[in-house]
Residue frames as a rotation matrix with the C-alpha (Angstrom) as fourth column:
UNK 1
0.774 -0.525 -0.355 76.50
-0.585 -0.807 -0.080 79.03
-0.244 0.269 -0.932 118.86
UNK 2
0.650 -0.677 -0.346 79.93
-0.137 0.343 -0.929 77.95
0.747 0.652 0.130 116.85
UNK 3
0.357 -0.806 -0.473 83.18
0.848 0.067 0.526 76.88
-0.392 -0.589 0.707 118.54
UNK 4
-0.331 -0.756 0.565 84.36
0.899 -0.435 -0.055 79.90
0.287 0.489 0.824 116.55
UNK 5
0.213 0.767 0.605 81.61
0.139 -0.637 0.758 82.36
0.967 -0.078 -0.243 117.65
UNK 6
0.986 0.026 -0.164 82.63
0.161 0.105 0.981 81.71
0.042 -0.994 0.100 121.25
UNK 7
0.261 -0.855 -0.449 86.30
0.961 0.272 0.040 82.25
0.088 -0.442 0.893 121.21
UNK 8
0.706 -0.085 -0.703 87.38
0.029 -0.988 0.149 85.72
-0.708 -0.125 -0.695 122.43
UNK 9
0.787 -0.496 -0.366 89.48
-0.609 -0.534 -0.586 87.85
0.095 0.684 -0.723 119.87
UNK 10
0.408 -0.882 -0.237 93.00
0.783 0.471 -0.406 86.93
0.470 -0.020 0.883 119.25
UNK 11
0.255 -0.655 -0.711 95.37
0.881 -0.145 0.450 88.74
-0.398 -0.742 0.540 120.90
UNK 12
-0.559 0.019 0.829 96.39
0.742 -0.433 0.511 90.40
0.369 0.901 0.228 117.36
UNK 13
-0.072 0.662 0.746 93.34
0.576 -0.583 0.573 91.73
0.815 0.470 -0.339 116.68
UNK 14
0.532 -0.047 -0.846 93.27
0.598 -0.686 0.414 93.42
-0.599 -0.726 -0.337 120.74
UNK 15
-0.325 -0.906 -0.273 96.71
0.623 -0.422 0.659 94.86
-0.711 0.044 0.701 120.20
UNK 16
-0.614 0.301 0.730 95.18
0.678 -0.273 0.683 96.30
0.405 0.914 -0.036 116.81
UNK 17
0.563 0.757 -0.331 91.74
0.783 -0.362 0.505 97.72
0.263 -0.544 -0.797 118.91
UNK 18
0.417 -0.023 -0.909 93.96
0.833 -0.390 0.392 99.31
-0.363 -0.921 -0.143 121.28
UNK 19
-0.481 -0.765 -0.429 96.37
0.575 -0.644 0.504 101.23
-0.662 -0.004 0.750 118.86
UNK 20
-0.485 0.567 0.666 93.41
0.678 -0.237 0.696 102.21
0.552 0.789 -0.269 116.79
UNK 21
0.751 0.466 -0.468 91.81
0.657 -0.453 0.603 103.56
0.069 -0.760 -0.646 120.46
UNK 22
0.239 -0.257 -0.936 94.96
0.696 -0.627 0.350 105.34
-0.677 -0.735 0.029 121.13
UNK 23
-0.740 0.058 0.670 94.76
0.593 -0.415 0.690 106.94
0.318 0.908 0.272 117.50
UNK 24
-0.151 0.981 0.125 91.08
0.596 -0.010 0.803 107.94
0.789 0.196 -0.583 118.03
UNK 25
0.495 -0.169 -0.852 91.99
0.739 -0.433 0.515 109.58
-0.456 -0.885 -0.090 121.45
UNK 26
-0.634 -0.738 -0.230 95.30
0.314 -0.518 0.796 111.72
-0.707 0.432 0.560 119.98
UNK 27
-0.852 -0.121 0.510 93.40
0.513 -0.390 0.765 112.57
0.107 0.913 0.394 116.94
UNK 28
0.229 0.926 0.299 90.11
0.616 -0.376 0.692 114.23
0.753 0.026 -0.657 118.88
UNK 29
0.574 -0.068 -0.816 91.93
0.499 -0.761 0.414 115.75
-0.649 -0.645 -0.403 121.86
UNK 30
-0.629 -0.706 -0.326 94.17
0.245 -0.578 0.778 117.69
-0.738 0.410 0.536 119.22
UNK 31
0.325 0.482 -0.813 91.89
-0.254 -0.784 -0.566 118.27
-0.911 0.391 -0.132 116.79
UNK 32
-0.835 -0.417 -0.359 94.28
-0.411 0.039 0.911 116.56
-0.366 0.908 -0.204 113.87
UNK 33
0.091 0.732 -0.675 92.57
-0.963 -0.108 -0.247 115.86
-0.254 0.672 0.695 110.62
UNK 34
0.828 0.018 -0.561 94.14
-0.162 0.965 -0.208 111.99
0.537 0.263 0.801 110.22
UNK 35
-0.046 -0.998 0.033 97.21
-0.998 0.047 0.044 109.89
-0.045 -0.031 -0.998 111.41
UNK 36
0.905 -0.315 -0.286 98.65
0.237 0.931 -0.276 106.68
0.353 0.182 0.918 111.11
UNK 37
0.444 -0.524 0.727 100.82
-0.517 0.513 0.685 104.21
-0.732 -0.680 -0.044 112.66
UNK 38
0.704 -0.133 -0.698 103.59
-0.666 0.218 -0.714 102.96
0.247 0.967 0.065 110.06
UNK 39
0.718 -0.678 0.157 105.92
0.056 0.282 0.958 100.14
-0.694 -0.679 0.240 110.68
UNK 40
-0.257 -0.955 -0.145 109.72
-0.087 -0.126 0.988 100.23
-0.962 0.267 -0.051 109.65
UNK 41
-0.647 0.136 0.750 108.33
0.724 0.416 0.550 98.92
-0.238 0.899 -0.368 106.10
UNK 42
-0.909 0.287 -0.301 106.06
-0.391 -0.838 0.380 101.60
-0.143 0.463 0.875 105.64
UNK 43
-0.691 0.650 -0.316 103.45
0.337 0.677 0.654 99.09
0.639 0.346 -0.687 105.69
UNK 44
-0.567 0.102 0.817 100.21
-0.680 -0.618 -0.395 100.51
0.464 -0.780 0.420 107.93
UNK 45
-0.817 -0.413 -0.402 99.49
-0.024 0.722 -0.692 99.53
0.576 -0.555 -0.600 111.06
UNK 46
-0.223 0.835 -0.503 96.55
0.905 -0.015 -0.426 101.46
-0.363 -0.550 -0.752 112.38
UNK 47
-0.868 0.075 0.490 95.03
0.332 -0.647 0.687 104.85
0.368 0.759 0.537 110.96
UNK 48
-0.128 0.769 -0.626 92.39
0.838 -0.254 -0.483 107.32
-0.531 -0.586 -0.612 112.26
UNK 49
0.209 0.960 0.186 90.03
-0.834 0.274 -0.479 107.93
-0.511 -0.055 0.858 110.39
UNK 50
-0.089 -0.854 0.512 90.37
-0.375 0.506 0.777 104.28
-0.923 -0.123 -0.365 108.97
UNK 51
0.917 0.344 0.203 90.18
0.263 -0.137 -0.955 105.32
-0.301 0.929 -0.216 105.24
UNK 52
0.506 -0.862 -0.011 93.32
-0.844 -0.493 -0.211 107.09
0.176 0.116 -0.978 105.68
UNK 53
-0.310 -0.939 -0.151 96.49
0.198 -0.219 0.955 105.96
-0.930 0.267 0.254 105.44
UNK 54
0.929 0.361 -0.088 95.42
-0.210 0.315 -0.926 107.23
-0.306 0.878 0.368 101.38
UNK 55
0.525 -0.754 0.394 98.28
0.850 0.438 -0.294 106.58
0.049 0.489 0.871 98.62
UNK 56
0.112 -0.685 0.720 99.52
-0.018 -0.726 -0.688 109.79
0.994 0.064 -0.094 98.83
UNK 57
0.655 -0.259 0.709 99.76
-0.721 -0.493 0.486 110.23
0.224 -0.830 -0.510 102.74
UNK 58
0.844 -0.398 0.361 101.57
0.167 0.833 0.528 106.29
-0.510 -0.386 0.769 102.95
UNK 59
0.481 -0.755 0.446 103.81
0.634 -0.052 -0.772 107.56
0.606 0.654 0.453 100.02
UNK 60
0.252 -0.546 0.799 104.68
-0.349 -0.821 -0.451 110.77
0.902 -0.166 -0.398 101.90
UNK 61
0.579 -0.464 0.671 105.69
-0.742 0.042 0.669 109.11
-0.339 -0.885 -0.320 105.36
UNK 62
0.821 -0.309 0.480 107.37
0.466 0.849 -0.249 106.74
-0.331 0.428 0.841 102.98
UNK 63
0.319 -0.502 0.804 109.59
0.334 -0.735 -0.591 109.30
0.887 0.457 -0.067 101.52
UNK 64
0.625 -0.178 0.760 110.18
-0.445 -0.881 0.160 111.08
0.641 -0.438 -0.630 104.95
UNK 65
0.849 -0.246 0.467 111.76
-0.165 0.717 0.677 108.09
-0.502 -0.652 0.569 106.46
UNK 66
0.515 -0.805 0.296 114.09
0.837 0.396 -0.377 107.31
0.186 0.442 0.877 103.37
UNK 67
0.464 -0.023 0.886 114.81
0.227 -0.963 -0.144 111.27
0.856 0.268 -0.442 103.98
UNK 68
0.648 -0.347 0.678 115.54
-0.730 -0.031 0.682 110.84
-0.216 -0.937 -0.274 107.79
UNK 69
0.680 -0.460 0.571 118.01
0.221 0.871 0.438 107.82
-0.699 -0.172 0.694 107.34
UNK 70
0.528 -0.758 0.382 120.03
0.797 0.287 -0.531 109.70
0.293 0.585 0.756 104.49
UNK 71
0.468 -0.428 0.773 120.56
-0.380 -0.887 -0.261 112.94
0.798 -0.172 -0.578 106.42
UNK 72
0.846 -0.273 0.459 121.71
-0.419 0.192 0.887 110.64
-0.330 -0.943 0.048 109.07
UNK 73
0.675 -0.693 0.255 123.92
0.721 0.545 -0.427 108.87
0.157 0.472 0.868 106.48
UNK 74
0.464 0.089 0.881 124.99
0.808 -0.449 -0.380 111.73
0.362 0.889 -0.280 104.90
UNK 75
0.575 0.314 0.756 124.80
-0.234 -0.822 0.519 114.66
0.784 -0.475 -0.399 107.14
UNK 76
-0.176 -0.810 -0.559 126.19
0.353 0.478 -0.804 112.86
0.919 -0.339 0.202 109.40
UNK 77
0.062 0.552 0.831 123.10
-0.709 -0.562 0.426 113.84
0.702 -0.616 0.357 112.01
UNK 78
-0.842 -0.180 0.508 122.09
-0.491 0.643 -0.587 112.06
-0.221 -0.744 -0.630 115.15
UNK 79
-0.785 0.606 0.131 119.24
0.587 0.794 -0.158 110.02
-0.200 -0.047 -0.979 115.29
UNK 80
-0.805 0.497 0.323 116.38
-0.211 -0.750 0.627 112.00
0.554 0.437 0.709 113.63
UNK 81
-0.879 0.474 0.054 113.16
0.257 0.567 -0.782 111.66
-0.401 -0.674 -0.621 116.17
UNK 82
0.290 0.954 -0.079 110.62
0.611 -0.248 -0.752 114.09
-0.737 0.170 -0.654 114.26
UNK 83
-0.706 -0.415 0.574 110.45
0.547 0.194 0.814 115.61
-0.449 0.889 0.090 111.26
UNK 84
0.388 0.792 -0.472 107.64
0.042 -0.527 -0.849 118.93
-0.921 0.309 -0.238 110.22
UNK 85
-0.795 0.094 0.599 106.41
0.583 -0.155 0.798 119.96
0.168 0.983 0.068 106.91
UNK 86
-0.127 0.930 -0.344 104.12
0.547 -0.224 -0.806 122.63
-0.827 -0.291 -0.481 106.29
UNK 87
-0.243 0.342 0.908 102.00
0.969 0.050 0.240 123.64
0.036 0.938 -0.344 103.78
UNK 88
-0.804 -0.098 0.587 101.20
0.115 -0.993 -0.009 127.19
0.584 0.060 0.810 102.16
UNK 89
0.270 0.961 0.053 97.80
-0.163 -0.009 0.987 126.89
0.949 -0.275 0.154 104.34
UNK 90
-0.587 -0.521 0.620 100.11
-0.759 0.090 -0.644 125.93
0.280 -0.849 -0.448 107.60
UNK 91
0.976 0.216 0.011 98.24
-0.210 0.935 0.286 122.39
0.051 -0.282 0.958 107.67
UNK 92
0.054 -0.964 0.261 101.20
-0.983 -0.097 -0.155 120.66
0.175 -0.248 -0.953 109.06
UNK 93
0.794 0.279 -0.540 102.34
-0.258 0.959 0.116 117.11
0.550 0.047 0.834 108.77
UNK 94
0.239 -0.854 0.463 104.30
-0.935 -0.331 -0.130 115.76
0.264 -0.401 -0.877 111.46
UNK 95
0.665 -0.065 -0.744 106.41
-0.160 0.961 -0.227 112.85
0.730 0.270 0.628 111.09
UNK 96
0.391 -0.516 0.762 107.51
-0.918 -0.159 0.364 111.11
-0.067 -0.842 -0.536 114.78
UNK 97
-0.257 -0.221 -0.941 109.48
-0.163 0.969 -0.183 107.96
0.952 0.107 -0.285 115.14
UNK 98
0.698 0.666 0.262 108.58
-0.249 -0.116 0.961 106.10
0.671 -0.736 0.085 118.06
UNK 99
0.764 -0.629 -0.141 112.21
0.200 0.023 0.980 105.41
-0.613 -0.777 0.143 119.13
UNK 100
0.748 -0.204 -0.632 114.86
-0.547 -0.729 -0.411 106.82
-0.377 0.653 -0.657 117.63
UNK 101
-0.676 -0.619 0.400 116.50
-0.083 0.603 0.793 104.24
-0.732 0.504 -0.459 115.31
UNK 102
-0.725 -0.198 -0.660 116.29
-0.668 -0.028 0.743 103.85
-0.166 0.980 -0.112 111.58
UNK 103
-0.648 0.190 -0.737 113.75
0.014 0.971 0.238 100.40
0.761 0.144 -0.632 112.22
UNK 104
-0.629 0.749 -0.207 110.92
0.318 0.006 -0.948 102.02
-0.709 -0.662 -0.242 114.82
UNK 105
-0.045 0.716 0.697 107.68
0.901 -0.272 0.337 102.55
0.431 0.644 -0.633 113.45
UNK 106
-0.998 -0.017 -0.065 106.19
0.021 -0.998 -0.060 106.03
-0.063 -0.061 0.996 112.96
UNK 107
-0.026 0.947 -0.319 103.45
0.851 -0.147 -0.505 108.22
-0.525 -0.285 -0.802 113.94
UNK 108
-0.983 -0.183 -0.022 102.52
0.154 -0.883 0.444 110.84
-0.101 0.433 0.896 111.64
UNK 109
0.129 0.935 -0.331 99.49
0.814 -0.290 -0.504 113.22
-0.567 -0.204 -0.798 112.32
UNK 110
-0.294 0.180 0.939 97.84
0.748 -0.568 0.343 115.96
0.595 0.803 0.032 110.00
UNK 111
-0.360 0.191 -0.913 97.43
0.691 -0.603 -0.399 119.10
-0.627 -0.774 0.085 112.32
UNK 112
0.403 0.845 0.351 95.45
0.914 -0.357 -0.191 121.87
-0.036 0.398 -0.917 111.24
UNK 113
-0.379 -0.667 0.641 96.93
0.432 -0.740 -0.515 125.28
0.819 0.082 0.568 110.83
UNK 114
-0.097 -0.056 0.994 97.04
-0.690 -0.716 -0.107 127.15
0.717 -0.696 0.030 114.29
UNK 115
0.895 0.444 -0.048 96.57
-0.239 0.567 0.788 123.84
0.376 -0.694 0.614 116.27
UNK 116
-0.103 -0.986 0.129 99.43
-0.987 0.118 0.111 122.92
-0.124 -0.116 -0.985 118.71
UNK 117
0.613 0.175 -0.771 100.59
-0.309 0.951 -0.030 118.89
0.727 0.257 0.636 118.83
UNK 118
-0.811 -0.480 -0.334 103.24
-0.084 0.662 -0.745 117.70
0.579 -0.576 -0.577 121.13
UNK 119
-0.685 -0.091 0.723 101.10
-0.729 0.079 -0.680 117.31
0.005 -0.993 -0.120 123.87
UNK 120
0.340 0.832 0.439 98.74
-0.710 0.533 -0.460 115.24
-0.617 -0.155 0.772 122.72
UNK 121
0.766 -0.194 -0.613 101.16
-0.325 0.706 -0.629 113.41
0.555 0.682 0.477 120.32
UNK 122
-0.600 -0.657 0.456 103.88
-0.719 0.194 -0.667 112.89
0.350 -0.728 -0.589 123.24
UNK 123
-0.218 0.434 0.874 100.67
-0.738 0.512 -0.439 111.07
-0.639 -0.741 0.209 125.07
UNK 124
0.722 0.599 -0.347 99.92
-0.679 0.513 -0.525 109.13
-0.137 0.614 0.777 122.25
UNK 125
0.218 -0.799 -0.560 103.71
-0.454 0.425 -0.784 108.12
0.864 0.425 -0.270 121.53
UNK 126
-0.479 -0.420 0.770 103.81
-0.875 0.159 -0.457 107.14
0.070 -0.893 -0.444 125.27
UNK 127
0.180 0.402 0.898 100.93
-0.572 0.785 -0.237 104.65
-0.800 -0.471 0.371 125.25
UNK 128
0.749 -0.324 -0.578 102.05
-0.322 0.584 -0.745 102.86
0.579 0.744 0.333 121.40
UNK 129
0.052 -0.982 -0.180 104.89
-0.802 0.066 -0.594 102.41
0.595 0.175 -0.784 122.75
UNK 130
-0.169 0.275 0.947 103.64
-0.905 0.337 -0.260 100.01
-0.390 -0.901 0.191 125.18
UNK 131
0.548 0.737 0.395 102.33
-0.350 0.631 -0.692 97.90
-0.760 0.241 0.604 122.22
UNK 132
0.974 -0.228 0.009 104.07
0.002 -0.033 -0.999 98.19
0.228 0.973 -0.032 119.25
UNK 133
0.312 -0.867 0.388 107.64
-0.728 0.044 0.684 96.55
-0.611 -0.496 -0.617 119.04
């Protein structure tokens, strides 16, 4: 076997595993149809199923962020933490930061119409936060 074949993951790529695991958890005990892990850049980070982030869902938590940061300008709100949308079907998209400043990534999950979320997206935002910083 290779010296490369033998070395255990990088760290990275764990850290990656795990927030994909705690995707994959959050998105089967709720029932949601997709989510993803965005950082401050909008760039993604992790994604369940991992096809998704598509161009339209990375655009639309892309947009809801510039949207939270001018009603805070603007509006003169507090820190925005979450952020619904729903559709004429009540499929609901729900866009959380993971701490509430302008520069935490975000979790945003597709919920089905009649499904609840905090509780299984609270547990989810509890263990990212562990990782992702």
């Amino acid at each position: 076997m290779s010296e490369i074949a033998r070395r255990p993951p990088s760290p990275e790529l764990r850290t990656i595993d795990k927030l994909r695991a705690v995707l994959n958890d959050m998105v089967a005990a709720g029932e949601f149809e997709a989510a993803v892990l965005m950082s401050a850049d909008s760039l993604p980070i992790a994604a369940c199923p991992p096809e998704q982030p598509g161009d339209q869902l990375g655009m639309l938590v892309s947009f809801l962020r510039r949207v939270c940061i001018e009603a805070e300008k603007q509006v003169d709100l507090a820190q925005i933490e979450e952020v619904t949308m729903r559709d004429a079907s009540h499929t609901q998209l729900v866009y959380r930061r993971l701490r509430p400043d302008a520069h935490s990534p975000t979790l945003t999950v597709v919920v089905p119409a009649g499904r609840p979320y905090r509780r299984a997206m609270n547990r989810a935002l509890r263990r990212l936060k562990r990782w992702v910083d």
